[in-house]
C-alpha positions, 0 to 999 in steps of 0.5 A: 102942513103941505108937503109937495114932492117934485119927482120922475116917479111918483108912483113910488110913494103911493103905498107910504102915503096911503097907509098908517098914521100919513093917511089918517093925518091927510084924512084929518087935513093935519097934513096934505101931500101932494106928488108933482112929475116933474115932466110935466114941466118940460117943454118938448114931445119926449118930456126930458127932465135930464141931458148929459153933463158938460165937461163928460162923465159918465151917467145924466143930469136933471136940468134946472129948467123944469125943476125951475118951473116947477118950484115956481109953479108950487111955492107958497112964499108969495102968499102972505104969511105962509112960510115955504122951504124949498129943499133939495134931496141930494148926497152931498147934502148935510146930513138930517136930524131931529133937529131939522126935523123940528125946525121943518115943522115950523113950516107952512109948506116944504117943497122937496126936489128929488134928485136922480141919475148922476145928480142935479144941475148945481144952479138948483142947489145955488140958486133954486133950493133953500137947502140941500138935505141928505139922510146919511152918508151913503148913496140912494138911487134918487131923493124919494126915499129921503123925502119919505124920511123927511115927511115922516120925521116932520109930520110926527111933530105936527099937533095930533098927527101922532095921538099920544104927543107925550110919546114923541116928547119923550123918545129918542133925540128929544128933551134930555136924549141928545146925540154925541157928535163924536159918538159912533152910536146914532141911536139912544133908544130903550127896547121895545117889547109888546105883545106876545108876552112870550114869544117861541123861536127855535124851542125857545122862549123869549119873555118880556122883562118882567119889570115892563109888566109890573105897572111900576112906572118908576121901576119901568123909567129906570130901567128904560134908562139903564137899557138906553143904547 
């Protein structure tokens, strides 16, 4: 799987990228990130990637010609047999699942484009993305933290970027776990505990269930069950 994420401020995504099960995954070839700035496609000594919006308004618009060059410049889908998705980060978006999650990883490649300032030329959602994403109902400085969101969820799914694969099979929103469109919960977890067996906070000890230490995987399933939240 490649990911390419077209964005104003690449820097932001070194640290994710280059820790944890991402970086091993990269190590491994399983995945290939790569952080495209966006102002190397404009065309003028300021390198502008935005102008104000018709109409007025307040704040600036990114224009849809570097953000045109750019995905022109990445896409894969000319290459026979490579299947490349072209996504747009925005707040008007749909909201992002698992389910898209899974749908995603059947890709070869994704091109993200983050949007920032005010927003995105509408004719990049219209005419240049395959879909517009958001990652909930609320807003964010820019798309880069969404794309993290993205490239983590999907990169999960990719065949030995995760060790244990019976682990993302059997967690939350997989296999039986569904969510409840109507439900205010977005979450269908069990606790997590690990290591200290006993933790002390304000002279209190905070103790596993003894149950997760039985070795009885039956009794441990049930009450996984039973805790769900």
């Amino acid at each position: 799987m490649k990911f390419d994420i077209i964005t104003i401020f690449p820097d932001l995504f070194k640290g994710f990228l280059n820790e944890s099960l991402l970086a091993r995954a990269q190590k491994k070839k399983l995945i290939k990130i790569n952080l495209h700035n966006l102002r190397r496609w404009t065309d003028d000594k300021h390198k502008t990637v935005d102008d104000r919006p018709y109409g007025g308004g307040a704040g600036m618009v990114l224009k849809i010609e570097p953000i045109f060059r750019a995905v022109k410049s990445l896409s894969s889908y000319k290459v026979r047999k490579v299947k490349t998705r072209i996504i747009l980060l925005s707040a008007k978006g749909k909201t992002f699942t698992q389910n898209d999650a899974r749908r995603l990883a059947k890709y070869d490649q994704i091109i993200f484009i983050c949007g920032r300032y005010e927003g995105v030329d509408e004719r990049v959602a219209k005419y240049i993305a395959d879909e517009e994403i958001s990652i909930g109902n609320y807003v964010l400085f820019g798309g880069e933290v969404p794309a993290m969101v993205i490239v983590e969820a999907v990169s999960r799914l990719i065949p030995g970027v995760v060790s244990k694969e019976e682990s993302v099979k059997n967690e939350s929103f997989s296999g039986s776990l569904k969510l409840k469109a109507k439900s205010p919960k977005l979450t269908r977890e069990h606790p997590h505990y690990t290591r200290p067996e006993v933790f002390v906070l304000n002279g209190k000890k905070l103790k596993v269930p003894p149950v997760l230490l039985s070795g009885d995987h039956k009794k441990i399933e049930g009450w996984r069950k039973i805790n769900q939240k």
